[in-house]
C-alpha positions as CSV (number, residue, x, y, z in Angstrom):
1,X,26.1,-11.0,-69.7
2,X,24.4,-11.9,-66.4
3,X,22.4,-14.7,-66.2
4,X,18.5,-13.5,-65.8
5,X,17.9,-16.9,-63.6
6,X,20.6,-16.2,-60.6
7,X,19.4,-12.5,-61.0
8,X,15.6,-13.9,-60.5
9,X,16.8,-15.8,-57.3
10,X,18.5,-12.9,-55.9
11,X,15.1,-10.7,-56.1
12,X,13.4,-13.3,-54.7
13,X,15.5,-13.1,-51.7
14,X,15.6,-9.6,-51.1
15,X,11.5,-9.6,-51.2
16,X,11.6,-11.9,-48.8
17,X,14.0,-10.5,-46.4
18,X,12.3,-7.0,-46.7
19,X,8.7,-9.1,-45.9
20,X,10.6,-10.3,-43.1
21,X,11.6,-7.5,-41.6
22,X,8.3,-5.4,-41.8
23,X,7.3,-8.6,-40.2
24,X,9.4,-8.2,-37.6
25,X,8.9,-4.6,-37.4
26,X,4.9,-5.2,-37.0
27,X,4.9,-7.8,-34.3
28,X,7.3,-5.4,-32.2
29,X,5.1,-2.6,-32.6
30,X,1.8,-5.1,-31.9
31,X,3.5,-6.2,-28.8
32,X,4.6,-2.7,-27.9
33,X,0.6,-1.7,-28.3
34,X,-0.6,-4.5,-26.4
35,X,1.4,-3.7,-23.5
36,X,0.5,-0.1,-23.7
37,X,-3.1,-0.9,-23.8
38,X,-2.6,-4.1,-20.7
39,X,-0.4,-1.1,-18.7
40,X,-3.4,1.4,-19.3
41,X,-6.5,-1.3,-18.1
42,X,-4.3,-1.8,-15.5
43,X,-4.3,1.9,-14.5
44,X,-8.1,1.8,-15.2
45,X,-8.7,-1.2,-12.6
46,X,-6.8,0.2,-10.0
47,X,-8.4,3.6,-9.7
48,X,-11.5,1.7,-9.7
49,X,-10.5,-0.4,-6.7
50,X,-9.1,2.7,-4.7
51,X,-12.2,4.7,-5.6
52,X,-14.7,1.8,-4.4
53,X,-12.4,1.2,-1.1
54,X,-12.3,5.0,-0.3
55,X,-13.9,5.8,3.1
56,X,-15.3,2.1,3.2
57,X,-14.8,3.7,7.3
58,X,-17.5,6.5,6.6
59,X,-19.5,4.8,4.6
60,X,-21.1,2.5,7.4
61,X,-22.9,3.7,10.6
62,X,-22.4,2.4,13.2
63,X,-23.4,-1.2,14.1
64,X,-23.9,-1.7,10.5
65,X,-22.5,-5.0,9.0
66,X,-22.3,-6.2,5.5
67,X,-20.7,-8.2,3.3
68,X,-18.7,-6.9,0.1
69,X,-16.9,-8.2,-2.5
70,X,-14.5,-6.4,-4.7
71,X,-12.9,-7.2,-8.3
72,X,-9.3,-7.8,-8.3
73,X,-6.8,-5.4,-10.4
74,X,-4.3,-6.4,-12.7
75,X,-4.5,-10.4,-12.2
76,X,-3.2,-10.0,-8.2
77,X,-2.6,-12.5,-6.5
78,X,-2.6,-10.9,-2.9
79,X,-4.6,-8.0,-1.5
80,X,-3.1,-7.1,2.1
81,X,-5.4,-4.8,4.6
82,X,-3.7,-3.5,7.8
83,X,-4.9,-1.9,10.7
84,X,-2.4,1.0,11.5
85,X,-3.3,1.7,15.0
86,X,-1.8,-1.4,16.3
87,X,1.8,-3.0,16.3
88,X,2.3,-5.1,13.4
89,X,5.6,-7.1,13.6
90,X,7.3,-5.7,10.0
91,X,10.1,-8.6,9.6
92,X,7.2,-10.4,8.8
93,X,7.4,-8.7,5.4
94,X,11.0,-9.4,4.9
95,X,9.7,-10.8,1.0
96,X,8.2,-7.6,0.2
97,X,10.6,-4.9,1.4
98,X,7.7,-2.1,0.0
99,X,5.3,-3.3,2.6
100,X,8.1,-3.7,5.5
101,X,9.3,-0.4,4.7
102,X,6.0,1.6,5.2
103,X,5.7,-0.6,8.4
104,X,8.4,0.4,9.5
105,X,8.6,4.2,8.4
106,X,5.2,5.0,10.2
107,X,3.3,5.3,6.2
108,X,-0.4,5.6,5.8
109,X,-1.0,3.6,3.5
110,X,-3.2,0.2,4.6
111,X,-4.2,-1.3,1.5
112,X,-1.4,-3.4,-1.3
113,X,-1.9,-4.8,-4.4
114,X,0.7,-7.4,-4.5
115,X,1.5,-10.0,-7.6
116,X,4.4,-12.1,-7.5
117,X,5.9,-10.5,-4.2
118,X,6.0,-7.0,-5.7
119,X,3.7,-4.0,-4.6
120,X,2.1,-3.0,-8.1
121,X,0.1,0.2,-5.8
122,X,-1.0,1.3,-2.3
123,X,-3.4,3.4,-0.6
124,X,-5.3,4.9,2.2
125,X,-9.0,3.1,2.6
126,X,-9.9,5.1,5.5
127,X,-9.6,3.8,9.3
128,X,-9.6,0.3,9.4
129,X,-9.4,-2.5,12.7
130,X,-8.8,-5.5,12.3
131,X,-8.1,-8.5,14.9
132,X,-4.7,-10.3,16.0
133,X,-2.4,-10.6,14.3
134,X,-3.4,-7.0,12.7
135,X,-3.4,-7.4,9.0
136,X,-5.5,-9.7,6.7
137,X,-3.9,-11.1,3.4
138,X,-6.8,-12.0,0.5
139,X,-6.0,-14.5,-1.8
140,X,-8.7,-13.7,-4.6
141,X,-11.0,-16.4,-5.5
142,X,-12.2,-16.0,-8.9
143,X,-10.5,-12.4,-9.4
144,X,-12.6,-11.4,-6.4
145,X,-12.3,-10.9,-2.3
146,X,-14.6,-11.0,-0.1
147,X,-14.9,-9.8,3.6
148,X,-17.2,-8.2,6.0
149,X,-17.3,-4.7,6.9
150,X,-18.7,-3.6,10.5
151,X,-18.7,-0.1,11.0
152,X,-18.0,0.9,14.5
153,X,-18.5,4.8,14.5
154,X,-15.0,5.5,14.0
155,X,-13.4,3.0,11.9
156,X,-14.9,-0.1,9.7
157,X,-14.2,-3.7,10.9
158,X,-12.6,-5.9,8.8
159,X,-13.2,-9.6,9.1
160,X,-13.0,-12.2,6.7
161,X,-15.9,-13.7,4.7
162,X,-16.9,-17.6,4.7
163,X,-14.4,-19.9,2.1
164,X,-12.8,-16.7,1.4
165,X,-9.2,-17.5,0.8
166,X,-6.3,-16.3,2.6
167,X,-2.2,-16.0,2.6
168,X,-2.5,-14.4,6.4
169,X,0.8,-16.7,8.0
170,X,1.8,-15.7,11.7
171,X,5.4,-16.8,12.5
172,X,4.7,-19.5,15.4
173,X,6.7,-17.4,17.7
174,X,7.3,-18.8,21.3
175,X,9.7,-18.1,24.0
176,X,12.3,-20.7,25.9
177,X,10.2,-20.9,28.9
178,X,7.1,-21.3,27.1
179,X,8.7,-24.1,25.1
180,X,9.9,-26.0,28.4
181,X,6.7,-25.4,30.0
182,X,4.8,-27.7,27.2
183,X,7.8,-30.0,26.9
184,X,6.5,-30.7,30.4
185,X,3.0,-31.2,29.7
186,X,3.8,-33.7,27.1
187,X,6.1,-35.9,29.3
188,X,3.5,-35.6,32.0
189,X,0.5,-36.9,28.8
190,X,2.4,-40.0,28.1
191,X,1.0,-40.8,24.9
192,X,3.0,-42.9,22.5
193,X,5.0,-40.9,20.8
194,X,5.3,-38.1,23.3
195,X,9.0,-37.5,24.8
196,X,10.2,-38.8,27.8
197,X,12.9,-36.5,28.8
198,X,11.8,-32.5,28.4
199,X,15.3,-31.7,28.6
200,X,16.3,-34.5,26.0
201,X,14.0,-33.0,24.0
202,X,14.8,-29.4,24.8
203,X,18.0,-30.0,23.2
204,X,16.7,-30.1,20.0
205,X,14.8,-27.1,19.6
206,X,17.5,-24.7,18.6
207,X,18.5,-26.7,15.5
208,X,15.0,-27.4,14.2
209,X,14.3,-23.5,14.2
210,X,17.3,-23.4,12.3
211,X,15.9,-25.7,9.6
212,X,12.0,-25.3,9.8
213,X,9.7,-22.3,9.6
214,X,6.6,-23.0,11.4
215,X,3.3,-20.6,10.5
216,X,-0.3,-20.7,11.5
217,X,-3.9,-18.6,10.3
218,X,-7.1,-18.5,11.7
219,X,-10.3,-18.7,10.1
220,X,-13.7,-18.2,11.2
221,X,-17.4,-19.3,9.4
222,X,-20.6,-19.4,11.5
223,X,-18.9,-19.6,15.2
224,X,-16.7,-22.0,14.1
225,X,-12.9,-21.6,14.4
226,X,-10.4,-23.1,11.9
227,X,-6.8,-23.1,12.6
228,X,-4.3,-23.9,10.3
229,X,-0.6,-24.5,11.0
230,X,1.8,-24.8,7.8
231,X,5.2,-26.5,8.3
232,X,7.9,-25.5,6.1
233,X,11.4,-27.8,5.8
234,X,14.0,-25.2,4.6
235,X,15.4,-26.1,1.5
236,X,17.3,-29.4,0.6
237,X,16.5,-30.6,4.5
238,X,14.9,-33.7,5.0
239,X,13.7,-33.4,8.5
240,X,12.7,-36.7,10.6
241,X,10.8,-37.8,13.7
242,X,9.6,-34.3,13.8
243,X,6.6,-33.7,17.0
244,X,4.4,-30.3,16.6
245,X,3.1,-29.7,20.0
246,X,0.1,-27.4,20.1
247,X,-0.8,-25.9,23.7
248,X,-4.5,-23.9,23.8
249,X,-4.4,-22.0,27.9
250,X,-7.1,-23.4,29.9
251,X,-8.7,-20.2,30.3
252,X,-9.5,-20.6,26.8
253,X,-10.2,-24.3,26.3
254,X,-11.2,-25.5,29.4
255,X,-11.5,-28.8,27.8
256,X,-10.2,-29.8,24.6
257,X,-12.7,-32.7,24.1
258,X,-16.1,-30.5,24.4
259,X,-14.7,-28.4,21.1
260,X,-12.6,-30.4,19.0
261,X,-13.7,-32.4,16.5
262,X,-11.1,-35.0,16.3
263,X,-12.5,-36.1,12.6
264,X,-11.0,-33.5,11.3
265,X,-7.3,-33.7,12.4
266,X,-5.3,-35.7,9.9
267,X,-2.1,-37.6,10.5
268,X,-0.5,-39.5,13.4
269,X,-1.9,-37.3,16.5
270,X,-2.5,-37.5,20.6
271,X,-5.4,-35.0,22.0
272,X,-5.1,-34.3,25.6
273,X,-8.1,-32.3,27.3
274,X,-5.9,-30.3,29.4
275,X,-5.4,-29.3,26.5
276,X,-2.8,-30.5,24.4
277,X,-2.2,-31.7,21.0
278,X,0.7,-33.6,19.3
279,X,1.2,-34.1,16.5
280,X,4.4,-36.9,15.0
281,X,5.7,-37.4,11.5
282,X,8.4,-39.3,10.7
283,X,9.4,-38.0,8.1
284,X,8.8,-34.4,6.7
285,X,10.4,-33.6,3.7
286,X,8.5,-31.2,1.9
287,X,5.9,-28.5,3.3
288,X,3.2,-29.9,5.8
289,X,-0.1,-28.2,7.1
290,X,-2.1,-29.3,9.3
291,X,-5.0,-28.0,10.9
292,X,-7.9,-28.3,13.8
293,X,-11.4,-27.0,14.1
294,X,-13.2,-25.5,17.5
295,X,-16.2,-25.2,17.5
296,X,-16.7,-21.6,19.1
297,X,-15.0,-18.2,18.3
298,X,-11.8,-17.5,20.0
299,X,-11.5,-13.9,20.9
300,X,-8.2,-11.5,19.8
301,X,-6.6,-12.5,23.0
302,X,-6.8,-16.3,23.2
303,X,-5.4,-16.0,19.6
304,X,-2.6,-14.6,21.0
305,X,-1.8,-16.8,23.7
306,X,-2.4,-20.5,21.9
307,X,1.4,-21.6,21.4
308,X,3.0,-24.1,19.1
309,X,6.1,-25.5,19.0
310,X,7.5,-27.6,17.0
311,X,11.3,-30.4,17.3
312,X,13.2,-32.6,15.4
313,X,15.0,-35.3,16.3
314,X,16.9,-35.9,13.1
315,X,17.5,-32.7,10.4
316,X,20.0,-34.1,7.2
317,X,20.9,-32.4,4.5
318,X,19.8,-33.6,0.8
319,X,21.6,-35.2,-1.0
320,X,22.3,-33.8,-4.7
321,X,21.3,-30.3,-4.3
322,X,22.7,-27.0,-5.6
323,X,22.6,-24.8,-2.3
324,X,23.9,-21.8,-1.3
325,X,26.5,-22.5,0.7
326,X,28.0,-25.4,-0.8
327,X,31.6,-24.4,-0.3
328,X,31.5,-23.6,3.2
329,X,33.2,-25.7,5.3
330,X,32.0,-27.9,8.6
331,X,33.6,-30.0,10.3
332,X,33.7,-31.4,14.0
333,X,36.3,-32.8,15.3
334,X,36.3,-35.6,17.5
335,X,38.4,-35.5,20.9
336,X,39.1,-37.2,24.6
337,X,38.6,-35.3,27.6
338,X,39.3,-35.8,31.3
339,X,36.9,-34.5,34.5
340,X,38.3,-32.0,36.4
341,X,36.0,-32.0,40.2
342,X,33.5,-34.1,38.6
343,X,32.7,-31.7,35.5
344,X,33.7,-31.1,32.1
345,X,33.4,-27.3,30.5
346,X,34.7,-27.0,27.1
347,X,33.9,-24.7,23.8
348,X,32.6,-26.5,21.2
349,X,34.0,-23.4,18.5
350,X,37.4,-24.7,19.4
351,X,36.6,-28.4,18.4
352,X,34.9,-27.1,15.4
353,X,36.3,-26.2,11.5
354,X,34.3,-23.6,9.5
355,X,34.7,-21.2,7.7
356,X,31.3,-19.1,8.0
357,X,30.2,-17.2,11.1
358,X,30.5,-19.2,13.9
359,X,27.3,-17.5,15.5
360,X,25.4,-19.0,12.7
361,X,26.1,-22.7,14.6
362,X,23.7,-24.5,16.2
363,X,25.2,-27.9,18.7
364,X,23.0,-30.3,19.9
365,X,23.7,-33.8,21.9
366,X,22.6,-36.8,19.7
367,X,23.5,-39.5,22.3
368,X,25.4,-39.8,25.8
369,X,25.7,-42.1,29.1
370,X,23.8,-39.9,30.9
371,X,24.2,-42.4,33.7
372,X,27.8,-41.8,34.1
373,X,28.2,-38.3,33.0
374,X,25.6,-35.9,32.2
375,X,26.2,-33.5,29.7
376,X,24.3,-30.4,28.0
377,X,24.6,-27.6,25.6
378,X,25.0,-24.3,27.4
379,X,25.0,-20.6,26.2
380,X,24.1,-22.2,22.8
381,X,28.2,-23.5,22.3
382,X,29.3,-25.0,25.3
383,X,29.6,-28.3,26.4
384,X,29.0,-28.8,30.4
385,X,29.3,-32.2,31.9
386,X,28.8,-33.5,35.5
387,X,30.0,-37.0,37.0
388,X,26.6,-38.8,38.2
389,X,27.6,-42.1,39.5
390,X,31.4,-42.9,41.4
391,X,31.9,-46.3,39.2
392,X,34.7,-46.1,36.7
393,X,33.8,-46.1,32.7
394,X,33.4,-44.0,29.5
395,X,30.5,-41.6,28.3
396,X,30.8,-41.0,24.3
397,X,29.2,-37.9,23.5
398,X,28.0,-37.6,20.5
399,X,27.5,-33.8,19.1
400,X,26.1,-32.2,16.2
401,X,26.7,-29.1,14.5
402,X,24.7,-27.0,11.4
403,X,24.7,-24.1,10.1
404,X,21.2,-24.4,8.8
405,X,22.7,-25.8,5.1
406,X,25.5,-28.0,6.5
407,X,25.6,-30.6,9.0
408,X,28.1,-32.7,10.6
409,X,29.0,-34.4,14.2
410,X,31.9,-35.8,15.7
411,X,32.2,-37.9,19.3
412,X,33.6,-36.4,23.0
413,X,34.9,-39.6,24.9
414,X,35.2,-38.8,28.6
415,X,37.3,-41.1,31.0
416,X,36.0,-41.9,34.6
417,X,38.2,-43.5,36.7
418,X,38.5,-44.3,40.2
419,X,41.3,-41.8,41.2
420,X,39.5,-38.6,39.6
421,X,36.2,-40.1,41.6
422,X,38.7,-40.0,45.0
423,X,39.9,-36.1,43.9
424,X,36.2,-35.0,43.7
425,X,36.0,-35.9,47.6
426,X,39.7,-34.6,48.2
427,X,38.8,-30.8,49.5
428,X,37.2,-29.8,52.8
429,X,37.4,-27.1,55.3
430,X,39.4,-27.3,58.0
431,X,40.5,-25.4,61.8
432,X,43.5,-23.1,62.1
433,X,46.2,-25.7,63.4
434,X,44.9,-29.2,62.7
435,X,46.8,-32.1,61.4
436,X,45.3,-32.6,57.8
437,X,46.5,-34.9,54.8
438,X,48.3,-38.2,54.8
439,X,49.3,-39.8,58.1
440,X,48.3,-36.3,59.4
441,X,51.2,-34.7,59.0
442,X,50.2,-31.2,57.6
443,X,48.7,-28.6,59.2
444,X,46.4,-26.0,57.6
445,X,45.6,-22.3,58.2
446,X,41.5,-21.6,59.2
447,X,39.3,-21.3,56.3
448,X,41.8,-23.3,54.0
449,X,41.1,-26.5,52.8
450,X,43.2,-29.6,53.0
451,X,44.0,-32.7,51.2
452,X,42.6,-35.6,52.5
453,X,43.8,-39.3,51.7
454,X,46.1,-38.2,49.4
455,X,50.6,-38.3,50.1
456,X,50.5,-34.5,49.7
457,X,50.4,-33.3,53.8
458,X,50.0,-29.8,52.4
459,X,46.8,-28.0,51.7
């Protein structure tokens, strides 16, 4: 006979476990519902915003400014406008490939809701201008944006409101000359911290654009230009003795001192009127920004042309850090050489282990007797060294290499002597028929060259 009390138990589980999984069941469907209905206000938000940004370029006559403000759809965290009858550099948009493709493809459409890096929907506002660099990037500020609108008979103005928020970031682009030409204006200012050698100095800028991304914005309120410069360390780099240099064109600025407001600038920095500012940390570990304030409007050109540029002296890798990368290999290997004529050329690949893409590798000199032999990178991985002085000795070289993750260095030792100091001056021209070489006992043919203070009579 079954025992009524085990058979009371067993009922009591089974009520249970079907109240559990109606439970179950319910929640599901709840969630399922919730979504559906979140998906649908979505929908509802963004039609909204398309509908109330539609023709914002024929809405306006002509002259006529004012300010609007617009409700955010879907909890976005970035609304990006672009003007689409100028060149906007698309690898600026390498995060969101939606965005870089339409760039790139020649699409119409110049307005993206973007959360979280993806591109939730896109349309045509109408024809819209906007200043360098092209593009505006809201950040909303209380679920809103807000900008002015100027229309100008053809298209509407864009320009961004007072305190209104922004993720606008222009790569600080600059080109090898450009960099050398304010590498000279900062040896010529003197200031504390500013370099002493532009070449030096030079050196380093390869490998620092390896390891830091360097970005600026500009913001305007009531004829009053802000301009911001963020400093990003790539990741796991601790970056040290690190100088931004920031060079504003004279036909700009003509004086640094009549528009800057030097209570605003934060941090160890030098302000040159012809003008120049420098900035030095000593150590920059994390992301930096900085910033400046002029007091009048810079026009789309002079936005343009201000240049920044920023070098490290010092770029290590952290220490404990998962990275990508971790089981390459780089290593340099330490080596003697010998002048040949007074100079040195050798390939720093073959002096190098690693087992990535040696295009990826960026040298740099560290430390030399520049006295005795200078030496200095060429063609990004060559090693070129010239004899300076005719006394005897040894220059140690000491070279670094990275790949942007990994970092190492190793030593070139170079021996001067006397006797390769007496081969340098060995060669000259001489006449068709002349005695030449030791104890004058060679001759030499016209436009050869011959031996001179050596035992070899021969040329």
């Amino acid at each position: 006979m079954a025992n009524p009390r085990k058979a009371q138990i067993i009922g009591e589980v089974f009520k249970y476990a079907i109240v559990g999984v109606f439970s179950i069941f319910i929640l599901i469907a709840g969630y399922s519902l919730i979504s559906v209905v979140r998906d649908r206000a979505c929908k509802t938000e963004i039609a909204k915003f398309e509908i109330d940004l539609k023709d914002i370029d024929k809405n306006l006559r002509a002259g006529e400014k004012e300010m609007q403000d617009y409700d955010v759809p879907c909890k976005a965290d970035s609304i990006y406008f672009f003007d689409l009858n100028k060149k906007i550099n698309s690898d600026d948009f390498k995060n969101i490939p939606i965005i870089k493709d339409s760039l790139e493809s020649g699409g119409n459409s110049n307005v993206f809701v973007v959360e979280n890096g993806q591109v939730k929907h896109s349309f045509y506002a109408g024809n819209l201008e906007m200043i360098y660099p092209n593009y505006i990037c809201f950040v909303p500020k209380f679920d809103k944006i807000s900008f002015f609108a100027e229309g100008t008979g053809a298209s509407a103005m864009i320009r961004s409101a007072c305190n209104q928020p922004e993720c606008t970031l222009i790569p600080a682009n600059i080109s090898e000359e450009q960099s050398r030409q304010i590498l000279q204006e900062a040896v010529q200012f003197g200031c504390r911290n500013c370099p002493n050698d532009a070449d030096r100095e030079a050196e380093n800028i390869r490998l620092t654009r390896q390891n830091v991304d360097v970005f600026r914005r500009f913001l305007f309120c009531d004829g009053i230009t802000e301009v911001q410069i963020i400093i990003k360390p790539k990741q796991g780099k601790d970056v040290k003795n690190f100088r931004f240099y920031e060079f504003i064109p004279k036909t700009c600025i003509d004086d640094l001192n009549k528009y800057l407001d030097e209570n605003d600038l934060e941090g160890e920095h030098y302000v040159k009127g012809d003008p120049l500012i420098v900035w030095h940390f000593s150590d920059l570990g994390e992301e930096k920004k900085i910033s400046y304030k002029l007091n009048t409007s810079l026009d789309e050109e002079c936005r343009q042309a201000i240049k920044g540029l920023g070098v490290a002296q010092i770029v290590e890798q952290k220490e404990n850090l998962n990275l990508p990368g971790q089981n390459k290999i780089l290593r340099f290997k330490s080596s003697s050489e010998e002048l040949k004529g007074g100079k040195l050329e050798k390939n720093l690949w073959d002096s190098t282990d690693y087992n990535g893409n040696k295009q990826d590798l960026a040298y740099r000199i560290v430390s030399q007797n520049a006295n005795l032999v200078k030496c200095e990178i060429k063609n990004e991985k060559n090693l070129g060294c010239e004899r300076k002085e005719d006394n005897e000795g040894i220059s140690e070289v000491l070279i670094e290499v990275s790949d942007g993750i990994l970092t190492n260095s190793g030593t070139i030792t170079i021996n001067v002597n006397q006797k390769e100091n007496n081969n340098v001056q060995q060669k000259k021209e001489c006449e068709d028929g002349e005695n030449c070489g030791f104890l004058k006992l060679g001759k030499c043919k016209k436009g050869n060259c011959c031996e001179v203070d050596t035992i070899n009579p021969f040329c």
